[in-house]
Backbone as CSV, one residue per row, in Angstrom:
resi,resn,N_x,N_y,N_z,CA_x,CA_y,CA_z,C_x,C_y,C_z
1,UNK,77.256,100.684,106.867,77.702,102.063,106.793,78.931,102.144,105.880
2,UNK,78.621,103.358,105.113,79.878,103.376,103.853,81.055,104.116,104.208
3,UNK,81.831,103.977,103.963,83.505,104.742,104.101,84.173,105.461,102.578
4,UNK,84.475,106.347,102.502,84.955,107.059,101.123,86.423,106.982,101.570
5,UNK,87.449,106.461,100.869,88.769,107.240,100.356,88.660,108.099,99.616
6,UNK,89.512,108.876,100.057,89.670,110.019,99.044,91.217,110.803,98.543
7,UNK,90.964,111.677,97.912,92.728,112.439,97.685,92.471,113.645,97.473
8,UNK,93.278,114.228,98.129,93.098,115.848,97.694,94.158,116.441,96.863
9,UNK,94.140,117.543,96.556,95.245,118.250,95.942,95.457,119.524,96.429
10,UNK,96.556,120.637,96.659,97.022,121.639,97.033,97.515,122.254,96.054
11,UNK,96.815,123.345,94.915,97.167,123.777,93.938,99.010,124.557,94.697
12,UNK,98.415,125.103,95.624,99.412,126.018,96.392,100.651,125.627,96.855
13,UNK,100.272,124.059,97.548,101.800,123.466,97.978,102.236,122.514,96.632
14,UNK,101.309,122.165,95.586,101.640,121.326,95.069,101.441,120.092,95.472
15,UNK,100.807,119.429,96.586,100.685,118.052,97.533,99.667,117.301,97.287
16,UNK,99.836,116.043,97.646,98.331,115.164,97.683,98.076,115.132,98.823
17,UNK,97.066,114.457,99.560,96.483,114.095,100.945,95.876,113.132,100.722
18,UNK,95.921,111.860,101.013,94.834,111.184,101.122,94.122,110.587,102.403
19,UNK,93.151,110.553,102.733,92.308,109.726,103.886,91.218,108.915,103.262
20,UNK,90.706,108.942,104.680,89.276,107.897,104.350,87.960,108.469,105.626
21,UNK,86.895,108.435,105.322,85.926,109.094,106.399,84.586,108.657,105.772
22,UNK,83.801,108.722,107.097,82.050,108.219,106.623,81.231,109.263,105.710
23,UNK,81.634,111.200,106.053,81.316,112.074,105.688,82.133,112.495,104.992
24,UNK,82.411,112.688,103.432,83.212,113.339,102.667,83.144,114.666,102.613
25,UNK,81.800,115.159,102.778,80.991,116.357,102.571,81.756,117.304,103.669
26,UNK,81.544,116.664,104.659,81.835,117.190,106.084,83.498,117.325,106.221
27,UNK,84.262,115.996,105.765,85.846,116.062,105.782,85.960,117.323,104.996
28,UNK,85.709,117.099,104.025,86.742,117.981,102.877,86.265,119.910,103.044
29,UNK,84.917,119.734,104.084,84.937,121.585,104.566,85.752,121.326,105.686
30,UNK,86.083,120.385,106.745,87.133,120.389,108.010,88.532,120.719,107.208
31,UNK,88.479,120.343,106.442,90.061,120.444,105.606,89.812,121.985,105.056
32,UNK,89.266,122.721,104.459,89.432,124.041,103.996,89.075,125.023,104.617
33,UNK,88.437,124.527,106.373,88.311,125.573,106.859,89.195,126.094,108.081
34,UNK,90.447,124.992,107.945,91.772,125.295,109.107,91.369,123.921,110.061
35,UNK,89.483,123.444,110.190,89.801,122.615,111.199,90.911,121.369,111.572
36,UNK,91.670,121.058,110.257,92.557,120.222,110.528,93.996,121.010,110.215
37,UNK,94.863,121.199,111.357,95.540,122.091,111.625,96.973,121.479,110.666
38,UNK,97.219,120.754,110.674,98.046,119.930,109.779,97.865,120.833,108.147
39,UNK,96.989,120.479,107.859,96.990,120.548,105.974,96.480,122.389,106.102
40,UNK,95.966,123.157,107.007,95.915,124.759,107.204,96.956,125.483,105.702
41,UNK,98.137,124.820,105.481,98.964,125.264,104.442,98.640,124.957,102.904
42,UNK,98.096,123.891,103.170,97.935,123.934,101.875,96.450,124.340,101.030
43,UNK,95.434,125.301,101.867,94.377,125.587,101.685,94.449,126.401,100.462
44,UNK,93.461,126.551,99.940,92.244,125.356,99.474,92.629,123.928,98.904
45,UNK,91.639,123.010,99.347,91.806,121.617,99.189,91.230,120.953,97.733
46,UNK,91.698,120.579,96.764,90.307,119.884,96.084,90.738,118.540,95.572
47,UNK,89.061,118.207,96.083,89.134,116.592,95.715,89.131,115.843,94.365
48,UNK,90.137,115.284,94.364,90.630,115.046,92.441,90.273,113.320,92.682
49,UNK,89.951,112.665,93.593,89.740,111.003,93.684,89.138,110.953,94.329
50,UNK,87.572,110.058,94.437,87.124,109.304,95.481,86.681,107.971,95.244
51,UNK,86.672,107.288,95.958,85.887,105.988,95.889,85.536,105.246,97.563
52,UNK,83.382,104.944,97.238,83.679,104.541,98.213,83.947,102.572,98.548
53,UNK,83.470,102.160,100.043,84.141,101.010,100.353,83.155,100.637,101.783
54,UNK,82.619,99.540,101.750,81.727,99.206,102.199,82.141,99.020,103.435
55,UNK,83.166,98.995,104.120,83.454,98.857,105.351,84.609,99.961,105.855
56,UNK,85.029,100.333,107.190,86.128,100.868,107.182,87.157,100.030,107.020
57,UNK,87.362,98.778,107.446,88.363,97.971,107.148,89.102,97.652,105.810
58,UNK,87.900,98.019,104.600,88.306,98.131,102.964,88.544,99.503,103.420
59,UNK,88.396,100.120,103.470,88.740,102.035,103.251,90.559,101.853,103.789
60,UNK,90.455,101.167,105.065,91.714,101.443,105.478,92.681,100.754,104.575
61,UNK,92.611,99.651,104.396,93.489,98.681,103.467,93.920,99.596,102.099
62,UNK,92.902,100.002,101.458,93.272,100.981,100.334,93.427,102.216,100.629
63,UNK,93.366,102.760,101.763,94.077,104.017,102.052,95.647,103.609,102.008
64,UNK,96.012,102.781,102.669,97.313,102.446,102.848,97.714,102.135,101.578
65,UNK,97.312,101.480,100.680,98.006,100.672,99.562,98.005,102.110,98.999
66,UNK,97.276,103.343,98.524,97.369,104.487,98.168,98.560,104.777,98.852
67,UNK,99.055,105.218,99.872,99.953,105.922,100.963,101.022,105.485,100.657
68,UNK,101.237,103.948,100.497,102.790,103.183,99.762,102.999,103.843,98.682
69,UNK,101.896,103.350,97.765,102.443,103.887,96.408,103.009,105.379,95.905
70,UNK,101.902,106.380,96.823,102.310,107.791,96.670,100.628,108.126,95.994
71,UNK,100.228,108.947,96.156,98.814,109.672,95.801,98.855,109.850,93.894
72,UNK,99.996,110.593,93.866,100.481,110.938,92.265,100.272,109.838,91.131
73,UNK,101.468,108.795,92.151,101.832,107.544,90.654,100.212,106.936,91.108
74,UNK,99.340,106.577,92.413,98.627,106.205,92.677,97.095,106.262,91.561
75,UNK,97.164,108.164,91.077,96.158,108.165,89.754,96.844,108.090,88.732
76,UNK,97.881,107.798,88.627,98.996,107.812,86.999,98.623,106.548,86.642
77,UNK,98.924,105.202,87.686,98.195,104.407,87.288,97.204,104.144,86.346
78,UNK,96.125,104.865,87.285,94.594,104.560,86.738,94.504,105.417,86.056
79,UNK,94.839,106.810,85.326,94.998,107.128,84.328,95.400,106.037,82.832
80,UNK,96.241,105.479,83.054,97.227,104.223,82.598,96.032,103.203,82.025
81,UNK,95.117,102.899,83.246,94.464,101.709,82.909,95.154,100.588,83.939
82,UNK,96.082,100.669,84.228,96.964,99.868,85.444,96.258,98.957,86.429
């Protein structure tokens, strides 16, 4: 079973978000439709990164290494080639 990281963006707050989930499809309407009461502010959500990861245990590891670095410098990077 596959796991997606992902990142969002908040044209509105200006913010990233990132997680990780089995259903991307399904996360990213929970995220724009208030069900996750947390990110409600920064609606509408859109997804500017994904990649998936064959286990949750890879999803989590690179969710986190995303989360250190910061979401931003995180695609500046790979913009970069980094």
């Amino acid at each position: 079973m596959s796991f997606t990281v992902y990142i969002l963006f908040s044209k509105k707050t200006q913010k990233y978000y990132t997680g990780q989930t089995q259903d991307l499809e399904n996360r990213l309407h929970e995220h724009n439709t208030g069900e996750t009461s947390s990110l409600k502010s920064g609606m509408p959500w859109r997804l500017v990164w994904s990649q998936e990861c064959a286990s949750r245990s890879e999803a989590m590891k690179l969710e986190n290494k995303i989360k250190k670095r910061g979401a931003k410098r995180f695609l500046d990077d790979l913009s970069r080639g980094a």
